[in-house]
C-alpha positions as CSV (number, residue, x, y, z in Angstrom):
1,X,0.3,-47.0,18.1
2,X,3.6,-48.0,16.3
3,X,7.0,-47.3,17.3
4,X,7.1,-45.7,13.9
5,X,4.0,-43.2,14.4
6,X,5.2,-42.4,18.1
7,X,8.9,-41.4,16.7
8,X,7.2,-39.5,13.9
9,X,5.0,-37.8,16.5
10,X,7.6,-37.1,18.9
11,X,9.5,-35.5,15.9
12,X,7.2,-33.2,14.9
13,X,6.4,-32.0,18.2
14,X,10.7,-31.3,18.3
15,X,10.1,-29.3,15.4
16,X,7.1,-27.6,16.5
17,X,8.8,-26.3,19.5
18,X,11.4,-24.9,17.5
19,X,9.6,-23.2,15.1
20,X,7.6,-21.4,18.0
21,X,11.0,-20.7,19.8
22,X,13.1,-20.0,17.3
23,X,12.1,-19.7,13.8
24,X,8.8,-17.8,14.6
25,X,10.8,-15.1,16.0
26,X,13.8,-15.0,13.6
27,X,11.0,-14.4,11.2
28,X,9.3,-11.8,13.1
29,X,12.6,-10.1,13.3
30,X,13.4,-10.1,9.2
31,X,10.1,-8.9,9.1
32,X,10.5,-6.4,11.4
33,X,13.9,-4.7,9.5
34,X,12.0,-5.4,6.2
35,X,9.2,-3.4,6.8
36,X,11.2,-0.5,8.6
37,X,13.3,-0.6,5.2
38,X,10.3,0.0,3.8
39,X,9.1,2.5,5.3
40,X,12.1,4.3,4.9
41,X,11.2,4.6,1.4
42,X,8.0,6.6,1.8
43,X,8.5,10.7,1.8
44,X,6.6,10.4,4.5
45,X,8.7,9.9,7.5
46,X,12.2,10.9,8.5
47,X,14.6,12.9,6.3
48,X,12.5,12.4,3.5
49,X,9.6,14.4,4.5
50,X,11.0,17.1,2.2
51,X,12.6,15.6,-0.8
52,X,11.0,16.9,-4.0
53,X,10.8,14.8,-7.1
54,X,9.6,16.2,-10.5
55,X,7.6,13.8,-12.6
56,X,6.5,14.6,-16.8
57,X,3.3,12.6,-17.0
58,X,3.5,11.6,-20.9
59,X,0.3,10.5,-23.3
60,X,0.4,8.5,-26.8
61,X,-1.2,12.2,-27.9
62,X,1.7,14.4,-26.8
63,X,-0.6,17.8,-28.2
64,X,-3.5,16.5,-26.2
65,X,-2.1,16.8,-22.5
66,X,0.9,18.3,-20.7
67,X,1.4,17.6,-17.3
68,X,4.5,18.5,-15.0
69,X,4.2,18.0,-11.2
70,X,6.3,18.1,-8.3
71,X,5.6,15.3,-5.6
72,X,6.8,16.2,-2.0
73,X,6.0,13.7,0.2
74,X,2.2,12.1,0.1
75,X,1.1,15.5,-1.9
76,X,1.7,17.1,-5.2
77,X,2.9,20.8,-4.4
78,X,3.1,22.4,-7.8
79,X,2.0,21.2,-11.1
80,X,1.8,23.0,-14.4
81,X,-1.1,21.4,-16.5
82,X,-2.6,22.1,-20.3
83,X,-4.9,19.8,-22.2
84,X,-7.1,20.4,-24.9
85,X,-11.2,20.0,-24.7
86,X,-13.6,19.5,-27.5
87,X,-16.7,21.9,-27.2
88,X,-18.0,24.1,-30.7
89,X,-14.2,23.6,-31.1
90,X,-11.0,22.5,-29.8
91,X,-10.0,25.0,-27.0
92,X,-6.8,24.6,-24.9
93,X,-7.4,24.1,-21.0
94,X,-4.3,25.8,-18.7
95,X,-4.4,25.5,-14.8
96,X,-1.7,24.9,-12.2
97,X,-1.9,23.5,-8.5
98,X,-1.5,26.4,-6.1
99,X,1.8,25.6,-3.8
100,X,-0.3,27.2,-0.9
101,X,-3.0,24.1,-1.5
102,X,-1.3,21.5,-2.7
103,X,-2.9,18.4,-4.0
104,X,-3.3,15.6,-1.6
105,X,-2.5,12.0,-2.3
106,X,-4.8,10.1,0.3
107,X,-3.4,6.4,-0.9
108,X,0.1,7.5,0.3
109,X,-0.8,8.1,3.4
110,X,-3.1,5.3,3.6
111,X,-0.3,2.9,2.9
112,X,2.2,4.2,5.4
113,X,-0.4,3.8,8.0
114,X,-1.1,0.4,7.3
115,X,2.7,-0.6,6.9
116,X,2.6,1.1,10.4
117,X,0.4,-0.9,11.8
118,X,2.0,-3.7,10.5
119,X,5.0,-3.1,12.2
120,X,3.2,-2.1,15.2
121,X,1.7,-5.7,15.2
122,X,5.6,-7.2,15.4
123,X,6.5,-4.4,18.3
124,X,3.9,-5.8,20.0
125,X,5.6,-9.4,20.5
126,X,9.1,-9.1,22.6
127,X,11.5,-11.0,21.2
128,X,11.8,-12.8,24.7
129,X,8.0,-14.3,24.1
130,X,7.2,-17.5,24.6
131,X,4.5,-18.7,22.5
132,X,2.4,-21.6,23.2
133,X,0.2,-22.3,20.5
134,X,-0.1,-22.9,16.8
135,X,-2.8,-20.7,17.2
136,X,-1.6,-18.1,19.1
137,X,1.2,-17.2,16.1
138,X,-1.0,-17.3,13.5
139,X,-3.0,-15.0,14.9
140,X,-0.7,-12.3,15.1
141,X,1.0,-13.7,11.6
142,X,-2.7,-12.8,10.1
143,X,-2.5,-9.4,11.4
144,X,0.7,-8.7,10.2
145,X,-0.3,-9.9,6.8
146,X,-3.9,-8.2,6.4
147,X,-2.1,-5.0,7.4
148,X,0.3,-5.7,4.6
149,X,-2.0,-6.5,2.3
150,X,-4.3,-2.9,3.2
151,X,-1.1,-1.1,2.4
152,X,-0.9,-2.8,-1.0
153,X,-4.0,-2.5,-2.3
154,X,-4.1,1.4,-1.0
155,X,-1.0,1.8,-3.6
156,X,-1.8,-0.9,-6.4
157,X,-6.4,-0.5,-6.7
158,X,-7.4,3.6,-6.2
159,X,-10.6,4.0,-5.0
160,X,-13.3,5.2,-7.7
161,X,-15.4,8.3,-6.9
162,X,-18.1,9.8,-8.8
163,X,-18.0,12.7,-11.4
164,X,-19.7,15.0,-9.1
165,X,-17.8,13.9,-6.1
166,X,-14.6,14.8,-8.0
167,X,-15.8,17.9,-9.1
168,X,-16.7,19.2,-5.8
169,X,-13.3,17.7,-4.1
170,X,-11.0,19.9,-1.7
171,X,-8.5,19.5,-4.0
172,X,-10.5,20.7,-7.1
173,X,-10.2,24.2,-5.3
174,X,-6.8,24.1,-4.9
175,X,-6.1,24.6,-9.0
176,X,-5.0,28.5,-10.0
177,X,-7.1,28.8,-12.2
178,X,-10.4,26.9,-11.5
179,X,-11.3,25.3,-14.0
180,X,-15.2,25.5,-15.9
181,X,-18.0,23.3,-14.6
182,X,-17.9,20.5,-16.9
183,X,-14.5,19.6,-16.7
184,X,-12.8,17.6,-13.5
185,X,-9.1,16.1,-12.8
186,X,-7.9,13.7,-10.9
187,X,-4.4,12.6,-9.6
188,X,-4.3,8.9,-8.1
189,X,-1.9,6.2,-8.0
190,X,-2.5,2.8,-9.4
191,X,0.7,-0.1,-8.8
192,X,3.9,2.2,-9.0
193,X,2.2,4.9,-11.4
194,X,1.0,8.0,-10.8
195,X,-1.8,8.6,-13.6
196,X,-3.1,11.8,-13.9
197,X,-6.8,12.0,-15.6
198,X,-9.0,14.7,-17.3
199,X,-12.8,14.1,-16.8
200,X,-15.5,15.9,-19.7
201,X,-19.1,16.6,-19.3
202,X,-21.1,17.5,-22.2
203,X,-24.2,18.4,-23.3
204,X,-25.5,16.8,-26.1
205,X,-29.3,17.5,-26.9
206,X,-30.0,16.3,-23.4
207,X,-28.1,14.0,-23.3
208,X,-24.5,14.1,-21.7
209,X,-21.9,12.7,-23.2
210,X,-18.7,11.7,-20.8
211,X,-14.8,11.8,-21.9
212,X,-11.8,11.3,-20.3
213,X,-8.5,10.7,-20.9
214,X,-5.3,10.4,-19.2
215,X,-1.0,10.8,-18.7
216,X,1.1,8.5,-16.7
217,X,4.7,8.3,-15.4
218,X,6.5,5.8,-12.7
219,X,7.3,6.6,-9.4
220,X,10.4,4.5,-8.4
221,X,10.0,5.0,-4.8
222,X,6.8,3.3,-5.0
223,X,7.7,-0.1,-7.3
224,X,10.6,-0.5,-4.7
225,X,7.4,-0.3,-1.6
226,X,5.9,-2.7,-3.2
227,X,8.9,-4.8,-3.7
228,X,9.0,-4.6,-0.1
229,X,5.9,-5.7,0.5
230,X,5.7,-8.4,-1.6
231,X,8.4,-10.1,-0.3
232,X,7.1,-9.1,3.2
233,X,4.1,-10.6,2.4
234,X,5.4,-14.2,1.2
235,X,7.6,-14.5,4.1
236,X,4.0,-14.0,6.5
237,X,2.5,-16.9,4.0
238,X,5.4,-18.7,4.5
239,X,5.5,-19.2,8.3
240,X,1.3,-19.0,8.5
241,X,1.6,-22.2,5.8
242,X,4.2,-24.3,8.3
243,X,2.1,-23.5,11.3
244,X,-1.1,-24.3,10.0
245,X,0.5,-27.4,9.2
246,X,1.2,-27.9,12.9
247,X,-2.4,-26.6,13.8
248,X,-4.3,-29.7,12.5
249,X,-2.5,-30.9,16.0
250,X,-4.5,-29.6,18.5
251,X,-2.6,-31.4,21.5
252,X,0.7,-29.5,20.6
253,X,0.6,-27.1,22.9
254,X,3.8,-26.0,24.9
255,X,3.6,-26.1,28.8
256,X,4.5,-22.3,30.1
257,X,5.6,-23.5,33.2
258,X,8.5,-25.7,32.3
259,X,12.1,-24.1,31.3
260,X,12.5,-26.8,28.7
261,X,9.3,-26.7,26.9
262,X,7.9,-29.7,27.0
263,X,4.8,-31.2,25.4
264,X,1.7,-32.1,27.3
């Protein structure tokens, strides 16, 4: 080998131990603050288990739907809702979300468990650790990462569920009035919006006919979670990109048993 190579190799094994001493950590410990931050915007936790914010879902058809709900933490509590069906005519649809039952937002909570979990995943390495391995920090880097990603997509993709899934829903029973047999809504979140939708079932000589449509309005609270997460999430791809690098090196491994770290 060349004096050249050797120097080169004995360089990047410098640098490998310092980015599993040092740099691995101080990026575990951004990450850490970064995702408490985070969390710390969902009403979920802490102080802001209470907080209340009102939200007027709009359409392009402003006679078509009204929609006015209050959002305390991962559930609506109230909403005041009118929309206007097409059956031998146009009739006009009223119903409200009973305070006493309100209107769950699974995704919510979904996200803030996997955010948790997340930072549970960091908790888990003291800040003392000694890592050996390439391996062994892009291990818990994936973790980190896939939990981060779980709480994204629970906020950004809603899960689809049938008509007659929706329709039979705990939180279909939770509307003063109920609403007839052919007609569903659903509340669900989709990036930082929360959409609200109005499902129709009809009859038409045998065959039936399906309409929907729908209101939106943006939750700020959740564009700044995902901001978080985001930038959360490129500083795990970050690191997981330099130590891969470092991986393709399967002799750099540190040696546990020596103060200094050295190579072996």
């Amino acid at each position: 080998m060349a004096d050249s190579e050797i120097e080169e190799a004995k360089n990047l094994k410098i640098e490998f131990e310092w980015v599993l001493s040092m740099e691995t950590h101080s990026v575990l410990k951004n990450l850490h603050s970064l995702l408490v931050e985070c969390a710390h915007r969902f009403p979920v936790y802490g102080n802001e288990a209470g907080k209340q914010d009102q939200f007027i879902l709009t359409v392009p058809q402003q006679d078509q739907l009204k929609c006015v709900v209050t959002l305390t933490g991962d559930s609506i509590s109230q909403a005041d809702i009118s929309f206007k069906v097409q059956r031998a005519q146009t009739l006009s649809q009223r119903t409200a979300i009973n305070p006493e039952s309100p209107w769950k937002l699974q995704q919510v909570q979904d996200a803030a468990n996997h955010l948790q979990q997340a930072i549970y995943h960091i908790d888990d390495v003291d800040s003392s650790y000694r890592f050996k391995s390439s391996d062994e920090v892009l291990h818990i880097i994936s973790n980190i990462l896939e939990a981060l990603q779980r709480a994204r997509t629970s906020l950004v993709i809603p899960k689809k569920k049938p008509i007659d899934e929706l329709m039979k829903s705990r939180n279909m029973k939770s509307l003063i009035p109920l609403l007839p047999d052919d007609l569903a809504i659903s509340f669900y979140l989709q990036s930082h919006k929360l959409i609200f939708a109005v499902y129709q079932l009809t009859n038409v000589q045998g065959t039936i006919k399906f309409d929907s449509f729908q209101a939106e309005c943006s939750v700020p609270w959740i564009n700044e979670v995902l901001v978080f997460l985001t930038v959360a999430m490129q500083l795990c791809q970050k690191l997981k990109d330099k130590i891969s690098v470092f991986s393709q090196y399967k002799d750099f491994t540190v040696n546990s048993r020596s103060p200094s770290a050295t190579f072996y």
